[in-house]
DRENLODO-914162 format. One line per field, with one value per residue (C-alpha): residue in three letters; x, y, z. Coordinates in steps of 0.05 Angstrom, whole numbers, plus 5000, padded with zeros to 4 digits. Layout:
BEGIN
code	[ALA	...]
c1	[X	...]
c2	[Y	...]
c3	[Z	...]
This chain:
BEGIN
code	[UNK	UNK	UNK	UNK	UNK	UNK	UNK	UNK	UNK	UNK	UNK	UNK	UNK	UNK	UNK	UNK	UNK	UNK	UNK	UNK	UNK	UNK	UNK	UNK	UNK	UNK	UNK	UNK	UNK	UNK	UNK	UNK	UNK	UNK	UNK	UNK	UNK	UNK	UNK	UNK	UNK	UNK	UNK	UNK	UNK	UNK	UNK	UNK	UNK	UNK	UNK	UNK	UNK	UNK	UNK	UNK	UNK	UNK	UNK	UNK	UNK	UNK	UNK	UNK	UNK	UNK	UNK	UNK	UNK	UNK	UNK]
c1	[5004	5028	5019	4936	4951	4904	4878	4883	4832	4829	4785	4761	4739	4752	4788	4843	4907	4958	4958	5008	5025	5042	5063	5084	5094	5052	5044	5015	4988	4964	4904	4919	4846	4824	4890	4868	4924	4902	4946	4953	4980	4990	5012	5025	5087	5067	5040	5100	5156	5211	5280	5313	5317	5290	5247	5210	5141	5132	5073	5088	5035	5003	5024	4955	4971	5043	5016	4972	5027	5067	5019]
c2	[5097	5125	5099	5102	5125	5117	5166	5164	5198	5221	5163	5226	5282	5246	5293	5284	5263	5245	5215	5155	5083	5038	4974	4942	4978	5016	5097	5146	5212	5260	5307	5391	5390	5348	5330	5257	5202	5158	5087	5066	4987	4952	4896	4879	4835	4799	4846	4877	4876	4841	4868	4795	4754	4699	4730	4674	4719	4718	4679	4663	4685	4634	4619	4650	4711	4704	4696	4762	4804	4783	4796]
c3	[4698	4766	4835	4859	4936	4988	5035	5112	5155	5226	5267	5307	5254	5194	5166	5110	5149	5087	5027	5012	4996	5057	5040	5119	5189	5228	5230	5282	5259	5311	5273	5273	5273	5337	5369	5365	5350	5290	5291	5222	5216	5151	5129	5044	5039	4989	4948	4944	4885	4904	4880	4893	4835	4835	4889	4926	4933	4862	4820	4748	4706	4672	4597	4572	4606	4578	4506	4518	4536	4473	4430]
């Protein structure tokens, strides 16, 4: 299963600007199309992976879920 990326569209033409996963910061695309600047801010912290174990963002599945995945 690979990575479902969102698209990003010009706030003037609405035309396709990129394609991509953005998980915090903010991005400013100018269009080819329109010349119109598109701001782009997001913010997912917490639904990030965190590479720190133990990572202090993370929810332990429940022990149902656990159960399911052993199975």
């Amino acid at each position: 299963m690979g990575i479902v990326y969102k698209e990003y569209r010009c706030s003037g033409c609405k035309k396709l600007l990129f394609r991509g996963w953005l998980a915090e910061g903010e991005v400013e695309v100018k269009c080819k199309s329109c010349h119109a600047f598109t701001t782009i801010k997001q913010s997912q912290f917490n639904a990030m992976l965190c590479a720190i174990l133990p990572c202090p963002h993370r929810v332990a599945p429940a022990k149902k879920q656990l159960a399911m995945a052993t199975k």
